[in-house]
C-alpha positions in Angstrom: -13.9 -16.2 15.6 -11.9 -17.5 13.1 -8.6 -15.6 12.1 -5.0 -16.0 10.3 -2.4 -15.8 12.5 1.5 -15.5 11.6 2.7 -17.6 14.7 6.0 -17.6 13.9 8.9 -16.9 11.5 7.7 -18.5 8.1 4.6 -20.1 9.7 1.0 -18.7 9.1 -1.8 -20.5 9.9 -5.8 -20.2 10.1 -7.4 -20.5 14.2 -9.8 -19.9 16.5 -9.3 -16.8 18.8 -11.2 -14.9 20.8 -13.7 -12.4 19.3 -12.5 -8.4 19.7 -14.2 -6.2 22.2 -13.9 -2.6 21.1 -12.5 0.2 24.3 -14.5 3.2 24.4 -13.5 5.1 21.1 -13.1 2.1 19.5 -15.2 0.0 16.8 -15.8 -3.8 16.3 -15.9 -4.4 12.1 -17.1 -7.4 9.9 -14.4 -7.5 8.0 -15.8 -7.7 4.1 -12.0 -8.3 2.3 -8.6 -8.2 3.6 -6.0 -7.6 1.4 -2.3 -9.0 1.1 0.6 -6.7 1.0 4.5 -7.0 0.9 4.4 -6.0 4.4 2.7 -9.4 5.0 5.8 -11.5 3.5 8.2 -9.1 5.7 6.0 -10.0 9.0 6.0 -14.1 7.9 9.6 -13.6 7.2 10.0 -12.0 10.9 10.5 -7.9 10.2 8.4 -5.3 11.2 5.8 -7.0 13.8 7.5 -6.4 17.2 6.5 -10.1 18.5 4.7 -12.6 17.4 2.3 -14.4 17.1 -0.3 -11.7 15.4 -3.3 -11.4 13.4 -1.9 -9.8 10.0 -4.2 -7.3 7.7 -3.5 -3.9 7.5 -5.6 -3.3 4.3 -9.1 -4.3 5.2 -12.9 -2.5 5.3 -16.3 -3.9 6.5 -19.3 -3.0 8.3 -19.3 -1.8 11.8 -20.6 -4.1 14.1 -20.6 -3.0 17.8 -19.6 0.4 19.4 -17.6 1.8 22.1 -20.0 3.4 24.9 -18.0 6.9 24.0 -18.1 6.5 20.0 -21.1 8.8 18.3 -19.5 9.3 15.0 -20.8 5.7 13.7 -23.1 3.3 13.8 -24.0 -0.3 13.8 -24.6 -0.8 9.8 -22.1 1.7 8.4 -19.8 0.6 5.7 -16.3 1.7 6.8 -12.7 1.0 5.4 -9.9 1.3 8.2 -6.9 3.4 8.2 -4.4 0.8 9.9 -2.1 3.9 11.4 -1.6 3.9 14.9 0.3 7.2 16.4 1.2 8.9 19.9 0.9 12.4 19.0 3.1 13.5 21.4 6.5 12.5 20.0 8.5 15.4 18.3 7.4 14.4 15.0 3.8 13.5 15.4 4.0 17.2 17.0 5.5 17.9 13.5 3.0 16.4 11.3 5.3 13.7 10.6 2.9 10.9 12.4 4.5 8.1 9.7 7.8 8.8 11.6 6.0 8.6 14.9 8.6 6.7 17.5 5.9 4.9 19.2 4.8 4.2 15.4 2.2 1.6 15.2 -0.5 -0.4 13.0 -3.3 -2.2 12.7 -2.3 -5.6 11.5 1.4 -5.0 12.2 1.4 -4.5 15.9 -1.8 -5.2 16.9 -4.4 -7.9 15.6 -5.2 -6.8 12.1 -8.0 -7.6 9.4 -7.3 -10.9 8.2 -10.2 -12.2 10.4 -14.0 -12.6 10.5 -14.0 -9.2 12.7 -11.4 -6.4 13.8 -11.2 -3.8 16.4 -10.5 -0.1 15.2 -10.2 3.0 17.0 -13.2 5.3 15.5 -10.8 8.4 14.3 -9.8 5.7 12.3 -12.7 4.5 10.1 -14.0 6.5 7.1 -17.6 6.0 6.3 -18.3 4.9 2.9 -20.5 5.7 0.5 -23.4 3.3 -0.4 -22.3 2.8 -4.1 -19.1 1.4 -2.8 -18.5 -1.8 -1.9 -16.8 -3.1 1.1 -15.3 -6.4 -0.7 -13.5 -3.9 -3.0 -12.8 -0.6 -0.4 -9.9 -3.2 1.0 -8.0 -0.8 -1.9 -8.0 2.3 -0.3 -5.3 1.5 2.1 -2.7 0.9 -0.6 -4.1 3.6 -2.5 -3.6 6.0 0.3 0.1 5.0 0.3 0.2 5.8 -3.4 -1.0 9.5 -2.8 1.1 9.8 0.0 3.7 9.1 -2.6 2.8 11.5 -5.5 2.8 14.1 -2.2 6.4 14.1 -1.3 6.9 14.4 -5.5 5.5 17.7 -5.7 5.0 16.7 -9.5 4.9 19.6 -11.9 2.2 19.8 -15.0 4.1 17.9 -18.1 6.5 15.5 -16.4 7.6 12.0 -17.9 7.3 9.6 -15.6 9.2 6.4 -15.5 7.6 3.5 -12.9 9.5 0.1 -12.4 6.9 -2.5 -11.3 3.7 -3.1 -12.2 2.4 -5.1 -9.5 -1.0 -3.1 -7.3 1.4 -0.4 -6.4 3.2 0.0 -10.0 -0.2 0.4 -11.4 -1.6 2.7 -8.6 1.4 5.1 -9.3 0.5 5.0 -13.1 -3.2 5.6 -12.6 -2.2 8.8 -10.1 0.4 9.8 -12.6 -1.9 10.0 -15.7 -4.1 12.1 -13.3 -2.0 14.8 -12.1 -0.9 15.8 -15.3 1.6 13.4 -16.4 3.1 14.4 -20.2 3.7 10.3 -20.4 4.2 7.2 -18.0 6.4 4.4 -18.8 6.7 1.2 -16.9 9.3 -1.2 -16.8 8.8 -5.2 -15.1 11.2 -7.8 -15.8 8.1 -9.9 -16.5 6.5 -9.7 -19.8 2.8 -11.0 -19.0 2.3 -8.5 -15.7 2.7 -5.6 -18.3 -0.4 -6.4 -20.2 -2.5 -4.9 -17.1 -0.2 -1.7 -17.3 -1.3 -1.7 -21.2 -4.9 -2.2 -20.2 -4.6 0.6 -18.0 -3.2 3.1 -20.8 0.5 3.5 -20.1 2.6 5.3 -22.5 5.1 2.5 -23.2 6.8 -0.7 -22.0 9.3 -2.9 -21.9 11.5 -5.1 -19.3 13.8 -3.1 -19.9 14.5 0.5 -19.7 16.9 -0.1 -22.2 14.1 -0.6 -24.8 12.2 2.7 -24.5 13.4 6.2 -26.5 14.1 8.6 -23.7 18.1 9.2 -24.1 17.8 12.3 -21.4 15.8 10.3 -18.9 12.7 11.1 -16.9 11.8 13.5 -15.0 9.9 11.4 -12.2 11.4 8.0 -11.7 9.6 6.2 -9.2 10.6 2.4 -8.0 7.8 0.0 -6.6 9.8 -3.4 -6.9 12.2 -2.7 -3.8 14.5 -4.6 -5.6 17.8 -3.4 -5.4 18.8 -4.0 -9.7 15.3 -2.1 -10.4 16.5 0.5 -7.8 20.1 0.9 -9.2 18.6 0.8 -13.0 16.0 3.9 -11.9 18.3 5.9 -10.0 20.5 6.1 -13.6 17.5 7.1 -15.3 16.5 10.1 -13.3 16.5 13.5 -16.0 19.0 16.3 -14.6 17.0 18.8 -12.3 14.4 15.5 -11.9 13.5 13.0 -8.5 13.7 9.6 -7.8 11.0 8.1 -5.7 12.1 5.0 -3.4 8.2 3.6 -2.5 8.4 -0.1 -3.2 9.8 -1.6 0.4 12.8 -2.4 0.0 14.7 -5.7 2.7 16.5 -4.3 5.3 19.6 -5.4 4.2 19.2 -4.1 0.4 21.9 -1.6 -1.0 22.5 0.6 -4.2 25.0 2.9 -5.0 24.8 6.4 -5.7 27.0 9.2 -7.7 27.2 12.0 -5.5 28.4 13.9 -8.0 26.1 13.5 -10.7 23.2 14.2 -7.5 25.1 17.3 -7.0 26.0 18.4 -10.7 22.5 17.5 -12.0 20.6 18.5 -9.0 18.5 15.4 -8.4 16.6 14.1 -5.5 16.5 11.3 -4.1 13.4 11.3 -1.8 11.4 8.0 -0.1 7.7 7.7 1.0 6.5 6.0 4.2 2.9 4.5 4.5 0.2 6.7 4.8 0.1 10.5 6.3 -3.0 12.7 5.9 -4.1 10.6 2.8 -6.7 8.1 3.9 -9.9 10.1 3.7 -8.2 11.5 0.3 -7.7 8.3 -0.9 -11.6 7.2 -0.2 -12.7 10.1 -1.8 -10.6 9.0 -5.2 -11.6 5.3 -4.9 -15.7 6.4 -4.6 -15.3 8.3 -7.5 -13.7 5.5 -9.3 -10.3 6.3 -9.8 -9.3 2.5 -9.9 -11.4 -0.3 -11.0 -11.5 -3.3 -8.5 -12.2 -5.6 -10.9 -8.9 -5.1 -12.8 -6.9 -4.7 -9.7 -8.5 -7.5 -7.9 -6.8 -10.7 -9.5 -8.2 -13.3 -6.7 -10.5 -13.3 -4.2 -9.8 -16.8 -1.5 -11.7 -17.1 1.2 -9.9 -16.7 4.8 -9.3 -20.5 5.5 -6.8 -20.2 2.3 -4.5 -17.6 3.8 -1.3 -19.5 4.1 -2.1 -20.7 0.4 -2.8 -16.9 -0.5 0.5 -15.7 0.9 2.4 -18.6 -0.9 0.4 -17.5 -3.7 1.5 -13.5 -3.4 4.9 -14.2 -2.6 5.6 -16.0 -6.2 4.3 -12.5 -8.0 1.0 -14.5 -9.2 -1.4 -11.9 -9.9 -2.1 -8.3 -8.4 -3.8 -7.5 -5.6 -4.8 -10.3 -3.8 -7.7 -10.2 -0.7 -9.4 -12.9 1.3 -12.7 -12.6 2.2 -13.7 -14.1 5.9 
């Protein structure tokens, strides 16, 4: 079958390799749409993936084509969108219910050979059935959408809350369109780039600007989330945080990124400072917002390439050209 592989640092490429065969829980899936994430450009840039070479595409959904002898819960024909997590559940904090902090932690695409191919293995427990009205090409959203509830779970938002987001990229937007729906009094963005702000407009955001600077909230807000990971957007948010409010770190930041902090101010104003990791107990959540149409694809959708364009669609991703981007095999 044909796939992408990341072969090695700063080198990804489109090749034959040999065609999955699911264990006994697992799945074989046609992969409809694969879609690009930051955590792509950190594996071609030679973080996170333990070794490579590997098939990237953690985001992806399709229709199952072949069964493990042991797997009952599906069938050849269902339409199915893959949670990429991969735990032990015996480490102390899979035991806890912190499987994202799992020390064996894993992924689909990450570790193992991922969705950016004509066909991907997946362990059963980790498909979700979908719904005939939805459509595999777009249901490659539900992964990042997942992350995004993940995030607005560690918030513990209250009713009423202004809400500052920085970025309005796939994730930025995500945030806003989870914010506006759990009761959000306003939500502000903020993007350095003028013209990625008209989507965050479209989408019915409160105000913005590339600038915080720009909007008329003196006492700050009370839920300032960052989904840049880039360390002046991060510094900029955590100054903007209302006393008593929380700070969200959920864009991915480089591993070598710093910002400074007043510990004072944290204690004095009682803030929080709080971070969310990938997706826990949000997947199946997350498929059950994006049937009922919390998002529409064909806004956050900017491109669709076809796989043989992969190193072309990272290049792409990496200079901030549209939003989400997915290829389809």
């Amino acid at each position: 079958m044909k796939a992408a592989v990341i072969e090695s640092v700063g080198k990804a490429v489109v090749a034959e390799v040999p065609d999955p065969t699911p264990g006994p829980r697992e799945v074989v899936v046609e992969v409809a749409a694969c879609g690009l994430c930051g955590t792509d450009l950190h594996i071609l840039q030679g973080e996170f993936a333990p070794e490579l070479p590997i098939v990237p595409g953690h985001e992806f959904a399709g229709e199952v084509v072949g069964v493990g002898r042991q797997v009952t819960e599906l069938s050849v024909g269902d339409q199915v969108a893959v949670d990429p997590s991969l735990y032990c559940y015996e480490c102390r904090y899979c035991r806890d219910g912190h499987n994202n902090m799992c020390e064996r932690w894993a992924a689909i695409g990450v570790t193992t050979a991922g969705g950016a191919a004509q066909y991907a293995v997946a362990p059963v427990a980790n498909c979700v059935k979908l719904p005939e009205h939805v459509r595999t090409q777009d249901a490659a959203l539900i992964e990042p959408l997942s992350c995004a509830v993940r995030g607005y779970d560690v918030l513990n938002s209250r009713l009423g809350a202004h809400v500052l987001i920085y970025g309005s990229g796939t994730m930025g937007l995500m945030m806003l369109e989870l914010a506006k729906r759990t009761g959000a009094a306003s939500v502000d963005m903020v993007d350095i780039n003028p013209q990625r702000l008209t989507t965050a407009r479209q989408l019915g955001v409160s105000a913005s600007a590339t600038s915080a600077d720009e909007l008329d909230r003196p006492q700050g807000w009370e839920l300032v989330i960052d989904a840049t990971g880039n360390a002046a957007a991060i510094q900029d948010g955590l100054e903007r945080v209302a006393k008593a409010g929380t700070f969200l770190q959920f864009g991915v930041a480089d591993y070598a990124t710093r910002v400074s902090i007043d510990p004072y101010r944290i204690y004095n104003q009682e803030i929080t400072i709080t971070g969310s990791m990938a997706v826990l107990h949000s997947f199946e959540r997350a498929a059950e917002l994006f049937s009922t149409g919390v998002l529409d694809p064909n806004v956050f959708i900017s491109d669709r390439l076809p796989l043989d364009q992969y190193p072309q669609a990272l290049e792409q991703f990496a200079k901030g050209i549209g939003r989400k981007t997915v290829v389809v095999p």
